[in-house]
Wavefront OBJ file of the C-alpha trace (Angstrom):
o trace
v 0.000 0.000 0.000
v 1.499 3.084 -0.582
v 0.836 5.657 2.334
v 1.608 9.503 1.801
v 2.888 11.628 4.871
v 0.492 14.730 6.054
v 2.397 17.223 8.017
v -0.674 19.499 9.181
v -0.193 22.963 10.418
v 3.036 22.862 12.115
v 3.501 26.397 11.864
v 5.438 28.823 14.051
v 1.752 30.410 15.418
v 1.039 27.681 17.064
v 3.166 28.891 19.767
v 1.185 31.979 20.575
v 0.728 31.651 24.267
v -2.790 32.808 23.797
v -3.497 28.778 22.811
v -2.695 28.046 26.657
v -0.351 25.214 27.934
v -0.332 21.874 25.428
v 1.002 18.585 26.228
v 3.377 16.606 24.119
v 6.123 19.055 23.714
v 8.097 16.539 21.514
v 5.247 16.625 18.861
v 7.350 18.680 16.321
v 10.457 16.549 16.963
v 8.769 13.250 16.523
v 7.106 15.023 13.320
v 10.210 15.931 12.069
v 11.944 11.749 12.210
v 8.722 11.178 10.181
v 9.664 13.544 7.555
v 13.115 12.410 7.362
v 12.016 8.805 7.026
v 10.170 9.832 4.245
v 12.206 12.021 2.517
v 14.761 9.452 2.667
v 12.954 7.105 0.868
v 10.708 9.570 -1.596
v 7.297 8.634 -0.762
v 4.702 11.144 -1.344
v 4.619 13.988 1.486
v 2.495 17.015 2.167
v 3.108 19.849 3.743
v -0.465 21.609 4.696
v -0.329 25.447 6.213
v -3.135 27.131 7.881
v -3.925 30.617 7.114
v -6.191 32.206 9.401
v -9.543 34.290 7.890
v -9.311 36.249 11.236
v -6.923 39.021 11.442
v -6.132 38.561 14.830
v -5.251 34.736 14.796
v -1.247 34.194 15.064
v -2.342 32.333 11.468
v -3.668 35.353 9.402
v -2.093 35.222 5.916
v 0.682 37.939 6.138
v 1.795 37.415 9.644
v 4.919 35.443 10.610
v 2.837 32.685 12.765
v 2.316 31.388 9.134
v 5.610 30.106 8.853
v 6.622 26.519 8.896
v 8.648 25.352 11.733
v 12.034 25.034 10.912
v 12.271 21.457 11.397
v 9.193 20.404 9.766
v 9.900 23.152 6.729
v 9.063 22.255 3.212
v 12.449 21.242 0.824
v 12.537 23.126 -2.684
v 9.859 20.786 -4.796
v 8.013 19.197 -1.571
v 4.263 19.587 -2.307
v 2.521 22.407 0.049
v -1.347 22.864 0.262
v -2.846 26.084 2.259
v -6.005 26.311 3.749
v -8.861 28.257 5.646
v -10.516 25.501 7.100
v -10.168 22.718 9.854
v -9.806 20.288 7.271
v -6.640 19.292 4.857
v -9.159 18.679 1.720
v -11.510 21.698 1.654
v -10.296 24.353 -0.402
v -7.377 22.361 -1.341
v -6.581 19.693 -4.272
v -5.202 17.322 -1.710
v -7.720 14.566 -2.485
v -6.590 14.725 -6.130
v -2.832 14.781 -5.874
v -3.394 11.820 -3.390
v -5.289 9.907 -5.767
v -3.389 10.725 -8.798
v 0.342 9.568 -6.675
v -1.677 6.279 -6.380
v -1.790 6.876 -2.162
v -4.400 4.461 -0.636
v -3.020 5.790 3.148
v -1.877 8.424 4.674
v -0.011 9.198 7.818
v -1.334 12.104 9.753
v 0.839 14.598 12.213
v 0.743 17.897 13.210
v -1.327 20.939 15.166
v -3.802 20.349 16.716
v -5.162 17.243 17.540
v -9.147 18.310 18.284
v -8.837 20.470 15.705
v -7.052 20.436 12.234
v -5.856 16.994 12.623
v -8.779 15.205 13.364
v -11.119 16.969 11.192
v -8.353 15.895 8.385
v -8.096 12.017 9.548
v -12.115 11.813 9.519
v -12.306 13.252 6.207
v -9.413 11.451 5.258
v -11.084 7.659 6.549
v -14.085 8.966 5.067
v -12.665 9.578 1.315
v -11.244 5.852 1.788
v -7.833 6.118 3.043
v -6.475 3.899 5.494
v -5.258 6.247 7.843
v -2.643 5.875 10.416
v -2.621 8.828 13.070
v 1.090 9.277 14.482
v -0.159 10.085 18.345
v 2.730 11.480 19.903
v 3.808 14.062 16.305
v 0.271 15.421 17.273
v -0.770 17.917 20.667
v -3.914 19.625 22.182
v -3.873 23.123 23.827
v -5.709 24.226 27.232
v -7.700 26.465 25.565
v -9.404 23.535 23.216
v -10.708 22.618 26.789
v -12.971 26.139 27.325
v -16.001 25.545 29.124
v -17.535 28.670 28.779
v -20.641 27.407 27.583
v -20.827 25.123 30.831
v -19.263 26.384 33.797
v -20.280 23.913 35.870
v -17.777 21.627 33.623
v -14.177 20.965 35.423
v -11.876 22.046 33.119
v -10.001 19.335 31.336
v -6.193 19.482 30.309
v -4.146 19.347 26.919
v -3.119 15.880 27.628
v -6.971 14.877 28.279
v -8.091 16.901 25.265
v -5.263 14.910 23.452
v -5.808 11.368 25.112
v -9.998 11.367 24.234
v -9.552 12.602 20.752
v -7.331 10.107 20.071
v -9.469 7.438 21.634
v -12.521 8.484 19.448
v -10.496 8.696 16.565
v -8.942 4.928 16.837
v -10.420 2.271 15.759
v -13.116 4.368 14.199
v -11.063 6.316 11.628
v -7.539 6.017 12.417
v -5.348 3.623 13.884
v -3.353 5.786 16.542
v 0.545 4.646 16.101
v 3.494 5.557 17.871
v 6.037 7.632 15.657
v 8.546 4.587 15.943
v 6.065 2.067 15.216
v 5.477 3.990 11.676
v 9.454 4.535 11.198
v 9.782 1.000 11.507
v 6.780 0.031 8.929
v 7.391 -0.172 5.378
v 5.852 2.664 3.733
l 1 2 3 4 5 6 7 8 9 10 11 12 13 14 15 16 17 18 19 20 21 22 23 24 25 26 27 28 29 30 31 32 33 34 35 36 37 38 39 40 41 42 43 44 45 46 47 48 49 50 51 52 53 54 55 56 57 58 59 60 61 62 63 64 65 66 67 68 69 70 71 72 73 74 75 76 77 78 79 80 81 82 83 84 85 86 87 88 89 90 91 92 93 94 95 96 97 98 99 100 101 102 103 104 105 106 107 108 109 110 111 112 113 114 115 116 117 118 119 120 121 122 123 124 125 126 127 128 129 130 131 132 133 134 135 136 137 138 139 140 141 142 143 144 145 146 147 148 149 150 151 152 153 154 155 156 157 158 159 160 161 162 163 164 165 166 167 168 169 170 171 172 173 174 175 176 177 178 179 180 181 182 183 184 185 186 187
């Protein structure tokens, strides 16, 4: 099968403390082994960027919270997508260039997990790919965990944010894998 790498939104905004505390502080690094495992061998790999349609998100198109990280940054010829949306495949001709490499998986990491990431893998499982969700190249912010709406609610943590979504998501869309466990997997 061949399986196509999704780095999703690993942008230097996402470290605008206005997000709150996250857990997994290793996500990027662990992101960044997945890249060079695939780079090393050329399978298909996407870069996706996030670019904010409000102007005061660290992700607005023009500010420098739209940058890549620098250890997840795109290579001269490496595909890169943008997007306004939670999901890699609105807006963007991801589904195509997937289809058209022959991909029948993908490997999801990146920013954040509630969010970008698993609107992406649900679309993605939904379109028909086998995806496999690298759990630790992925974190959740505090502020994912507002309970505004219910302040009766205890507040929950990144790491709980980041620990149920990836419960929901395995087994139903995804199967959550370690970053070594996909290193070690032929792609």
């Amino acid at each position: 099968m061949r399986r196509a790498l999704l780095l999703i939104d690993i942008q230097t905004g996402m470290d605008d403390p206005v997000l709150g505390a996250r857990n997994n502080p290793g996500a990027e690094a662990n992101a960044a082994r997945l890249l060079a495992r695939y780079r090393g061998t050329g399978a298909p790999l996407v870069h996706i960027r996030h670019l904010s349609k409000n102007p005061a998100s660290s992700l607005y198109l023009g500010k420098p919270g739209t940058a890549f990280k620098p250890e997840v940054a795109p290579q001269e010829g490496e595909t890169v997508f943008e997007k306004a949306t939670n999901s890699a495949f609105i807006g963007t001709p991801l589904d195509s260039h997937l289809r058209e490499w022959g991909v029948e998986g993908v490997v999801i990491a990146g920013l954040s997990t509630p969010q970008c990431v698993s609107t992406s893998a649900r679309m993605a499982a939904n379109l028909g790919f086998d995806v496999w969700l690298a759990h630790d190249a992925c974190a959740a912010f505090d502020t994912h965990a507002s309970n505004d709406w219910a302040p009766e609610m205890p507040p929950l943590t990144a790491q709980q944010i980041h620990d149920m979504e990836i419960c929901i998501l395995h087994g139903e869309f995804v199967t959550a894998r370690s970053t070594q466990e996909i290193i070690d997997s032929p792609l």
